[in-house]
N, C-alpha and C positions, 0 to 999 in steps of 0.2 A: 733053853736048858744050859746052864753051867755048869760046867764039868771038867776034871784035870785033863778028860780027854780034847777037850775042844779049846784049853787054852794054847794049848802045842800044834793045833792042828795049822798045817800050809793053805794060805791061798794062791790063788794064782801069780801073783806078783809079787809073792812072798809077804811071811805076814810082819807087820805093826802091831809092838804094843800101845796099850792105851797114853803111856808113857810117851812112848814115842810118836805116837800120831799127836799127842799135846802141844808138845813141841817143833812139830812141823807146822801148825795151828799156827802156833804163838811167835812161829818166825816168819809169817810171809806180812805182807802187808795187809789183807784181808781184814785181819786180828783187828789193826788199828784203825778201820777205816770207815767211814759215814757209813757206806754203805755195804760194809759186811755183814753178813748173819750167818751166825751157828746155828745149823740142823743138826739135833742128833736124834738116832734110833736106838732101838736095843744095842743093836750090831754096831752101828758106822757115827762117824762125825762128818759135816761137809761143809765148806762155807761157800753159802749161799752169797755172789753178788748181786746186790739191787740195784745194777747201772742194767740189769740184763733185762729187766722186766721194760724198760722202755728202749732200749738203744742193744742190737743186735749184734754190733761189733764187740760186744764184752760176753764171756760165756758164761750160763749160768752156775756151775759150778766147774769155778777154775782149776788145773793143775795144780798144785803145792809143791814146794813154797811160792808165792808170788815173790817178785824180790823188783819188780818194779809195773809201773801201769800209768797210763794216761790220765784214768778216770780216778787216781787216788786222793780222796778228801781226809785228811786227818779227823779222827771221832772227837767233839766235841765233848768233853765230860758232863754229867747230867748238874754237876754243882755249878758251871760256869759257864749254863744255856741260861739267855735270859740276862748277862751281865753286860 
């Protein structure tokens, strides 16, 4: 349920807007990388990485922003897979 009450309302670590959670998104590395994936809920965003489903040293859902990583593969564009 949305409501002007629940858009003000505190969480525990104080709240993000969607604005700003975007942005915390769109600046780690995750954003650009082979194997980040965007989960969203009603509620939350999280990027999910897929180094974690095989390799235990990488966490399934990392702190934000990443600002750097071992396992970072630049995302290939879907135009210029295959060239």
């Amino acid at each position: 349920m949305n409501s002007a009450m629940d858009e003000g309302r505190k969480r525990p670590g104080g709240s993000v807007s969607d604005r700003e959670s975007s942005n915390i998104i769109h600046a780690s590395l995750c954003d650009s990388c082979e194997f980040g994936m965007l989960v969203e809920t009603p509620r939350s965003r999280f990027l999910l990485c897929g180094r974690s489903k095989t390799d235990p040293a990488y966490p399934r859902y990392p702190s934000l922003p990443v600002l750097s990583c071992k396992g970072y593969e630049e995302r290939r564009d879907e135009s210029e897979r295959g060239k």
